[in-house]
C-alpha positions in Angstrom: 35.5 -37.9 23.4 34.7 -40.7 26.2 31.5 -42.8 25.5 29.9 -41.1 28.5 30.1 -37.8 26.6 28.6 -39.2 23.2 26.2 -40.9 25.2 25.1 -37.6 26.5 25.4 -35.6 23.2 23.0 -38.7 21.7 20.7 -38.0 24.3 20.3 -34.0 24.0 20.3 -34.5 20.4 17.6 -37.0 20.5 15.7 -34.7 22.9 16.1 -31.8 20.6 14.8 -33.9 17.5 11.9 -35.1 20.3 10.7 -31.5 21.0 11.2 -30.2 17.3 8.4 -33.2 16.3 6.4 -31.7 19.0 6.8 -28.1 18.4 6.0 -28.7 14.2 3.1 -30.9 15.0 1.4 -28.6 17.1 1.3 -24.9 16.1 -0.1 -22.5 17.7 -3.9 -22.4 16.6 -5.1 -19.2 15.3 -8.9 -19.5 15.4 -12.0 -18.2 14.9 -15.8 -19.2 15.4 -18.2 -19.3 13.4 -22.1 -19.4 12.9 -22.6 -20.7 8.8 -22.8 -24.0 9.7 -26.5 -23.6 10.9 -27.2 -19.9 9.7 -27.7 -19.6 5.7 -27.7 -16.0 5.9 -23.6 -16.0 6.7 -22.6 -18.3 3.4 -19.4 -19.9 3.2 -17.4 -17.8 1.3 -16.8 -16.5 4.4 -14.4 -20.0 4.8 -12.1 -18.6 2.4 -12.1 -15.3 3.9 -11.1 -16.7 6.8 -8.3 -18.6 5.4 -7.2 -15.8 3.3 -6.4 -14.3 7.0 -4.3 -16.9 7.8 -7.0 -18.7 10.6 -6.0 -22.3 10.5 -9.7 -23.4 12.5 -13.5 -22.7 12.6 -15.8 -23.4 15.5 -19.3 -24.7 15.1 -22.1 -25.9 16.5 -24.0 -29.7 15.5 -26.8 -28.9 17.4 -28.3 -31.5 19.0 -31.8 -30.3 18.2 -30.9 -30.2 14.6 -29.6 -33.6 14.5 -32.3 -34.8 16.1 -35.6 -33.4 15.1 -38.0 -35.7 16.5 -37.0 -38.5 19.0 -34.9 -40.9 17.6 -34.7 -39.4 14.1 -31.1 -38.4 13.4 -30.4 -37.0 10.7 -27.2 -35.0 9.4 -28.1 -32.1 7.7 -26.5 -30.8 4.2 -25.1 -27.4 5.4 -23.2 -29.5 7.9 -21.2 -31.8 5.0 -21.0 -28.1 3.2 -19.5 -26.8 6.2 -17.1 -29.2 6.7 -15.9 -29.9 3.0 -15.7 -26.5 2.6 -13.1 -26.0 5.1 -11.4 -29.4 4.5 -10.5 -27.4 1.0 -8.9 -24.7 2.9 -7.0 -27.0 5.0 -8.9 -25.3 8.0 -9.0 -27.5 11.4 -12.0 -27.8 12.3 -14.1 -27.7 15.6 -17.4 -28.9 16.6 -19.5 -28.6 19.5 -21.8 -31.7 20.6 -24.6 -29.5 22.7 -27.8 -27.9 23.5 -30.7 -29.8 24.5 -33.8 -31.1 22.5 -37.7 -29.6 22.6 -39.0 -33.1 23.2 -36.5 -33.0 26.0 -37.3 -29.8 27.6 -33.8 -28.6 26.4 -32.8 -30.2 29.3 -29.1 -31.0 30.3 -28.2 -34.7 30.0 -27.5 -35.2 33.7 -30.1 -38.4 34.0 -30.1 -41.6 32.1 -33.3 -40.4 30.4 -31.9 -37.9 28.8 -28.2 -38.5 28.6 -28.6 -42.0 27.0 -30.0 -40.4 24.0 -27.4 -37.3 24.5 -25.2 -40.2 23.6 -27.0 -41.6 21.2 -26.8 -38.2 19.4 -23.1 -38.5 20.1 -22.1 -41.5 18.7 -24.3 -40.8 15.3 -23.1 -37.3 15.0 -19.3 -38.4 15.2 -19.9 -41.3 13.0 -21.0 -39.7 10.1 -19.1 -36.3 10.2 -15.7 -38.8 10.6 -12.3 -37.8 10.5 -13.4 -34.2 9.1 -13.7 -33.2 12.6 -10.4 -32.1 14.1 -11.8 -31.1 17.9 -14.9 -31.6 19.6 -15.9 -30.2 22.6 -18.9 -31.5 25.2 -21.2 -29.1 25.1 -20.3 -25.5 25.1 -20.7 -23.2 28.6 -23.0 -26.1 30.5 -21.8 -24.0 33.7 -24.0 -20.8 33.0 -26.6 -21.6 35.2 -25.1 -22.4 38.1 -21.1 -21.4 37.9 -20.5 -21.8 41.7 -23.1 -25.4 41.6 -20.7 -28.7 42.5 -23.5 -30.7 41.7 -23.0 -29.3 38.2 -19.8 -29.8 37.7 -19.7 -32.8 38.5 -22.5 -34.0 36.4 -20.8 -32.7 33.3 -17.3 -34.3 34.6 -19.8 -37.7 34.2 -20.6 -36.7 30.9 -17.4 -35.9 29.1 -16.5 -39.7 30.9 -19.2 -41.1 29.2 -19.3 -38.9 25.6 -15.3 -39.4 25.2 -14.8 -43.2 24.2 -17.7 -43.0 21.9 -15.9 -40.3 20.4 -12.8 -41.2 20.0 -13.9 -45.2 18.7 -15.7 -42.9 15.9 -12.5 -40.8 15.5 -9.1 -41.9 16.9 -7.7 -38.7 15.7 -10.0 -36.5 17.4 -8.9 -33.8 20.3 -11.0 -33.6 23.0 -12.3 -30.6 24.7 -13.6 -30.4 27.9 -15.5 -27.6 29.4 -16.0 -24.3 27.4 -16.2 -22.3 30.6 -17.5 -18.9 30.7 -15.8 -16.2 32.8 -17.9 -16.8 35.3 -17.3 -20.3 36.0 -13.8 -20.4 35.6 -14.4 -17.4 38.5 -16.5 -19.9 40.5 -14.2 -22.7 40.6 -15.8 -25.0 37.9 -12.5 -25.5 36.0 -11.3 -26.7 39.5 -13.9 -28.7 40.3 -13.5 -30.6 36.8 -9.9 -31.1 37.5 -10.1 -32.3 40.5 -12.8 -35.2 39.3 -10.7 -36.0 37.0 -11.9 -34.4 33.9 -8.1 -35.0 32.0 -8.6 -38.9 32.2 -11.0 -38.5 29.3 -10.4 -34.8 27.7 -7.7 -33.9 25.4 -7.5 -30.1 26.9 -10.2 -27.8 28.9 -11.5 -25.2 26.6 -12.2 -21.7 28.1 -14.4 -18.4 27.4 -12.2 -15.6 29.3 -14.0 -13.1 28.2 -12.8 -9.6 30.1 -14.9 -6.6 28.1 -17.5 -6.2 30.9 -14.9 -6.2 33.6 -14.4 -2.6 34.1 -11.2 0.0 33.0 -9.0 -1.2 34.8 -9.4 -5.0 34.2 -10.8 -5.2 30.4 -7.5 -4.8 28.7 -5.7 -7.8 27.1 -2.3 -6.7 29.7 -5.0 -7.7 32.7 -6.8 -10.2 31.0 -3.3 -12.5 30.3 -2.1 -11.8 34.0 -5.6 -13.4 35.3 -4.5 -16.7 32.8 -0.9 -17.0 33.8 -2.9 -17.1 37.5 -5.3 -19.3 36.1 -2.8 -21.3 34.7 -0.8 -21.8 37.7 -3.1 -22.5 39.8 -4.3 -25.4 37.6 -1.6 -26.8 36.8 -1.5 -27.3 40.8 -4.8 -28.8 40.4 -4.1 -31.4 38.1 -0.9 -31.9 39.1 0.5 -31.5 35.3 0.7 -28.6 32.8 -3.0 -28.4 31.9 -3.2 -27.9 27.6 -5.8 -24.6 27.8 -8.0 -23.8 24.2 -9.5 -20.3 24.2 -12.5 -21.3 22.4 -14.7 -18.3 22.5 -12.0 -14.9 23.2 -13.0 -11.0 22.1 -13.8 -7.9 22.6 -16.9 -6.4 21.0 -16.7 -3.0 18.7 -20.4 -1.5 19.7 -21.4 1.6 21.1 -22.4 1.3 24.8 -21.5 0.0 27.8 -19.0 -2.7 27.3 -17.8 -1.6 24.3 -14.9 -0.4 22.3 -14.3 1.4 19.0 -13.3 -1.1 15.9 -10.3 0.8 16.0 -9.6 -0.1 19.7 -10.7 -3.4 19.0 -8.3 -4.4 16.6 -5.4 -3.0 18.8 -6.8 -5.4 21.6 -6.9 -8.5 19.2 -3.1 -7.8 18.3 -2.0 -7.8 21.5 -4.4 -10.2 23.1 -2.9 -13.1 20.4 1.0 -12.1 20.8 0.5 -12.2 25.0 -1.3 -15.6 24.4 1.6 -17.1 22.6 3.3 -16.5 25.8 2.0 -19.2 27.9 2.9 -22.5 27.0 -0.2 -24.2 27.8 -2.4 -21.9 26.2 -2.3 -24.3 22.3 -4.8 -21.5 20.7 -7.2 -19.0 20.4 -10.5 -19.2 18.5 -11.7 -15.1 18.3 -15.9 -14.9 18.9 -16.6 -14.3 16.0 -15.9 -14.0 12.3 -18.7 -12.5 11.1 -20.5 -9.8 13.3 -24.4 -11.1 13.8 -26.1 -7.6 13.0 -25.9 -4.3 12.1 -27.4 -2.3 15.2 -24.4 -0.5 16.8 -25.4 -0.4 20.2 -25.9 -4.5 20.2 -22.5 -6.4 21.8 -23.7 -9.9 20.4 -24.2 -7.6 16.7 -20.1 -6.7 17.0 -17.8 -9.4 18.1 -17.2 -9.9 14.6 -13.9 -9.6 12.4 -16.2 -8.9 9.1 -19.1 -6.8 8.4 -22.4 -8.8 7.7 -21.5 -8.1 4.4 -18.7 -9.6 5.0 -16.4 -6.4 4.3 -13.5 -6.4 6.3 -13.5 -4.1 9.8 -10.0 -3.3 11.7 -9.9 -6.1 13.3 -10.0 -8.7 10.2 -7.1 -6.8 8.4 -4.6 -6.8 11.5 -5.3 -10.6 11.9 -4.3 -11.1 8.6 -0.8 -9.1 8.9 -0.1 -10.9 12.3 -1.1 -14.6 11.5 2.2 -15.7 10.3 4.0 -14.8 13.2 1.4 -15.8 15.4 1.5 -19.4 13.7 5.1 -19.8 12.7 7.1 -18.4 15.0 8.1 -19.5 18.7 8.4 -16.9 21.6 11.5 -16.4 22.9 10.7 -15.8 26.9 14.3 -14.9 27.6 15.2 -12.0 25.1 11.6 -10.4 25.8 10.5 -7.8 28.4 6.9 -6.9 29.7 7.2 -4.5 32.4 6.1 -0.9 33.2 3.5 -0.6 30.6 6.4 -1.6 27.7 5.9 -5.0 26.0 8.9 -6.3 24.1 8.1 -10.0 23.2 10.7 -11.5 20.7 9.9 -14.4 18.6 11.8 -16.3 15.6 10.9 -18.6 12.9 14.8 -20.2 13.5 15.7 -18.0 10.2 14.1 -14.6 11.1 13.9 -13.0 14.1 11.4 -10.0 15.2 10.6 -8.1 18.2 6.4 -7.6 18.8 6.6 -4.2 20.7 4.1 -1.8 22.3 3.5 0.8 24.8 -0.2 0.9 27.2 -1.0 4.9 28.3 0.9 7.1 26.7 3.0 6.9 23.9 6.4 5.8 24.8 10.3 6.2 22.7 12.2 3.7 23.3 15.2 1.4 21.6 15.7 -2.2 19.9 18.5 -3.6 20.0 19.7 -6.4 17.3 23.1 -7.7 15.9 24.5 -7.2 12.2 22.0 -4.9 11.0 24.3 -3.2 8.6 23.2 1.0 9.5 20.1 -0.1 7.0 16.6 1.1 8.0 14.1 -0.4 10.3 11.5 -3.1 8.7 8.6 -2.2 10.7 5.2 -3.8 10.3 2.7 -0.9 12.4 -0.8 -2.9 12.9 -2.2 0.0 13.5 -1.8 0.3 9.2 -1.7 -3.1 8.8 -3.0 -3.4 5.3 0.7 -1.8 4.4 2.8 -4.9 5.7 6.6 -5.0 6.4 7.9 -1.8 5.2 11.1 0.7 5.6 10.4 3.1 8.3 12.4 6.5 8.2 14.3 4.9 11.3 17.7 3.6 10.8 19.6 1.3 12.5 22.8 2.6 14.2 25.7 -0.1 14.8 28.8 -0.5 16.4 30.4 -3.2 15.4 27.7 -5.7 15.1 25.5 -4.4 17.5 22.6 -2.1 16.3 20.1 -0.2 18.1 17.2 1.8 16.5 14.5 4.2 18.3 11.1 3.6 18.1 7.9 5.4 19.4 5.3 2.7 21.0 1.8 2.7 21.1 -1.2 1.1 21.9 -0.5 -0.8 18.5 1.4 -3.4 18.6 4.7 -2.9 15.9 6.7 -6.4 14.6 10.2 -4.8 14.4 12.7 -7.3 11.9 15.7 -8.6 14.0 17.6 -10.0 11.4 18.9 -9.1 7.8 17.6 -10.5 4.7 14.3 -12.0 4.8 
């Protein structure tokens, strides 16, 4: 072998080793947000739940009114130290949110010195004392609600993350962060745009984003739609900014409640399943926190009472049990463009671990039969885990795998459920 050659096998191997660091220090986030930091009426068992599930982060919010009672009186209250050391414990990331205005402010958006100087005030205490227990924080949460299509607004808020990032990251070098926490409708008029083109990257870690897709109508609200308008999304900004843009779905769901908007639990857990697979297959997309963990009432025609993936009583609905059966694959293992297929209404995404490989399969409409193919599966049956009875996990189906030699195929019915079909022997 000439030098030339080990010169170039030392490169790709270094490379290889380079994008292994990357790939094991940033798994794919499985999130969810949360309201106990502030509400005492959702206690924090509800952490462990959450963990039990496999979630890996919690959103909150450190209000700024909270912190800041009365002008220039900051305080940090004990809930929030609860919050956070609770979820240290678990080893769950966690995510705070520096907004919302003041009363003695007018819960006015920092946008002049008269308010914004003490916005940063607010800013700089808050991140102090909460340290490096804060994984993400993000600038305030939706500021383009009022005025989605407004220039002037996105702009203003462009100013802000310049000025609210340095002070945060002197108070916590190891802090991501997040800029934005757009609502549909902004992200529809053009304010992730606008913040890219002033430059919003110079100072923010990633842009967070609130896709939600419920209210837009049959033919737009499934998660199929919903991840064809991000790949859009995400190739147009990347044009923006001139660089893969990192994308954090901080605020994602689809409320179970009886009206318009809505879908059944059962539907909704369905959506969730397939909504987090067809995430993890857009690189820029680093995670996805589900709104929320803990539905905020009990009156079924409410949508801001279902969103939840646990009662208020913080039994488990649908939703809560299929996250839990999914999480590991949705955390552990890489997606695997090549060997996959999404077209007419079949989804066949395979992922692997590097030891075990599956295939994440489903079928929109109608029911469809179709086959898997894998190598060396030995005529044994098919390890199927069905979300839509997820609480059974990875069992023998009555399907067998047929080989030739050490190619197997196997038939399998798809539905709207999502089924993780095992590639490989063993495991």
């Amino acid at each position: 072998m000439n030098a030339l050659s080990i010169g170039r096998r030392s490169l790709l191997l270094l490379s290889c080793l380079i994008f292994t660091r990357i790939t094991a220090a940033d798994p794919f986030i499985v999130g969810v947000a949360t309201h106990s930091m502030n509400n005492l009426a959702q206690p924090l068992r509800s952490l462990e739940l959450a963990s039990v599930a496999g979630i890996t982060s919690v959103r909150d919010d450190a209000f700024w009114s909270t912190a800041e009672p009365t002008p220039k009186q900051l305080r940090i209250i004990p809930q929030w130290r609860a919050w956070l050391n609770t979820a240290s414990a678990l080893d769950l990331r966690t995510m705070v949110i520096l907004g919302y205005g003041t009363s003695f402010n007018g819960n006015a958006k920092p946008r002049e010195p008269e308010i914004k100087i003490p916005y940063l005030n607010y800013v700089d205490y808050t991140t102090r004392q909460l340290g490096n227990a804060v994984q993400y924080y993000e600038v305030w949460n939706e500021w383009d609600i009022e005025g989605p299509s407004d220039a002037r607004l996105s702009s203003d808020y462009v100013a802000l993350v310049k000025d609210a990032a340095p002070i945060i990251r002197k108070n916590n070098p190891q802090a991501k962060v997040l800029a934005g926490a757009v609502t549909s409708a902004g992200i529809k008029g053009g304010f992730v745009d606008r913040m890219l083109a002033g430059g919003v990257l110079k100072y923010a870690d990633g842009i967070s984003l609130h896709p939600y897709v419920h209210c837009e109508g049959r033919d737009h609200n499934t998660p199929e739609n919903w991840i064809n308008w991000l790949r859009d999304l995400d190739r147009r900004f990347t044009s923006k900014a001139g660089k893969p843009v990192p994308l954090y779905l901080t605020e994602m769901a689809w409320p179970s409640h009886e009206g318009n908007c809505g879908i059944s639990a059962v539907r909704q857990s369905a959506y969730l399943a397939r909504a987090y697979f067809l995430a993890r297959t857009v690189p820029t997309i680093k995670g996805m926190w589900w709104y929320d963990l803990i539905n905020d009432g009990t009156v079924r025609d409410d949508q801001e009472h279902n969103f939840g993936l646990l009662n208020i009583d913080l039994s488990p609905k649908l939703a809560y049990s299929v996250l839990k059966a999914i999480s590991p694959y949705l955390r552990d293992f890489t997606y695997d463009a090549s060997n996959s297929l999404q077209a007419d209404n079949v989804y066949k995404l395979a992922f692997s671990d590097g030891r075990e490989r599956v295939m994440v399969a489903w079928a929109t409409g109608r029911p469809r039969d179709e086959h898997v193919t894998a190598a060396a599966m030995k005529n044994g049956p098919v390890r199927v885990l069905d979300t839509e009875a997820a609480i059974q996990g990875m069992i023998d189906s009555p399907q067998k795998w047929t080989c030739n030699g050490d190619q197997c195929s196997a038939p399998v019915t798809l539905t709207e459920f999502p089924k993780i079909i095992r590639l490989s022997p063993g495991a």
